[in-house]
C-alpha positions as CSV (number, residue, x, y, z in Angstrom):
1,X,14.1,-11.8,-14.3
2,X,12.0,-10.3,-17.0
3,X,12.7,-6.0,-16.9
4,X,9.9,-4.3,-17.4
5,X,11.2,-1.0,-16.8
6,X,11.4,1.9,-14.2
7,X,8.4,3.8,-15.2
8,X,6.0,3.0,-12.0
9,X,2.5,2.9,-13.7
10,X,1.1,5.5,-10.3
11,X,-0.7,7.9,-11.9
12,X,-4.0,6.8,-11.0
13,X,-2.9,7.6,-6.9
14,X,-0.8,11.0,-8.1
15,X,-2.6,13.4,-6.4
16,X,-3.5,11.3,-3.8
17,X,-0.8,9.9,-2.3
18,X,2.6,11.2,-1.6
19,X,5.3,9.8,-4.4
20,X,9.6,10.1,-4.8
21,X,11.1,11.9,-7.4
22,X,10.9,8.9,-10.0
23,X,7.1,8.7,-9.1
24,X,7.2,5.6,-6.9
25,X,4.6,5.7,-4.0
26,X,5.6,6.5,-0.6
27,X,4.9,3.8,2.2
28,X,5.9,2.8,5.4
29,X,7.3,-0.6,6.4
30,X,3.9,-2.0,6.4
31,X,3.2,-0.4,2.9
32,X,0.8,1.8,4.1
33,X,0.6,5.2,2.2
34,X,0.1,8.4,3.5
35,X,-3.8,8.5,2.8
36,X,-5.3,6.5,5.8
37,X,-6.8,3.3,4.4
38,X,-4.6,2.7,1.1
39,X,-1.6,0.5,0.5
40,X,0.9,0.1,-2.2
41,X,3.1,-3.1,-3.2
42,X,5.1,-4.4,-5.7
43,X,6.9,-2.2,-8.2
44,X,4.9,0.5,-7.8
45,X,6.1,1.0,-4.5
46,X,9.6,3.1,-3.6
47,X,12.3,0.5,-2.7
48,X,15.3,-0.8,-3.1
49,X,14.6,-3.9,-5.7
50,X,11.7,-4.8,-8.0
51,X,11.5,-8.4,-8.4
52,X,8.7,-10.9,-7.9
53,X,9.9,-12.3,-4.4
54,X,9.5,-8.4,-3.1
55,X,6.1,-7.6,-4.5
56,X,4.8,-11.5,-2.8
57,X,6.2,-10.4,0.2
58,X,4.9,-6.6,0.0
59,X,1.3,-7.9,-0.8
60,X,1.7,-10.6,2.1
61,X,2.2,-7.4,4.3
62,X,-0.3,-5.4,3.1
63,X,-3.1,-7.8,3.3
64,X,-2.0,-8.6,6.8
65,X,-2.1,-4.7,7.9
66,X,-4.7,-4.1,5.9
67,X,-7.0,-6.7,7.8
68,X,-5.7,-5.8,10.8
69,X,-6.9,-2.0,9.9
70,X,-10.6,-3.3,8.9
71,X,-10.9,-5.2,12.5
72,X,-9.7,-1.6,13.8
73,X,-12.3,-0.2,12.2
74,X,-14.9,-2.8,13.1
75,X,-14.0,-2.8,16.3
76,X,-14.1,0.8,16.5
77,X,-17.2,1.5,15.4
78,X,-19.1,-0.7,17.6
79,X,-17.9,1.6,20.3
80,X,-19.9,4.0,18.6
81,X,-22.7,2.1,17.6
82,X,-22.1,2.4,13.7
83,X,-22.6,-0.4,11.4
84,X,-19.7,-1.2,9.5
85,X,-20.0,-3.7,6.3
């Protein structure tokens, strides 16, 4: 494996998003962040190991969660009558 460093490159989501000590983002198991609607994978993300394998399978989960949010969303606001896009 190629190192890169430990210097996650999350400044653009500082203030937004909750971070460790180190600066890593915050997420949950389905790498959701704590602002509704935003995910983190890969080595940006706080966990245990930064390799290639982890960030495939962290962007595998996030795209299915975040989809799964969107439909939410859809779904939701055709209760109300709003268009979504």
């Amino acid at each position: 494996f190629v190192f890169v460093g430990f210097v996650p490159n999350s400044k653009l989501l500082k203030v937004h998003v909750d971070h460790d000590a180190a600066g890593y983002i915050v997420t949950d198991r389905n790498m959701r962040t704590s602002v509704d609607g935003i995910w983190a994978v890969g080595d940006v993300r706080a966990q245990l190991t930064k390799q290639i394998a982890t960030a495939v399978g962290d962007g595998t989960t996030a795209a299915v969660a975040a989809s799964m949010y969107v439909t939410a969303m859809k779904d939701a606001a055709r209760g109300t009558g709003l268009k979504v896009s």
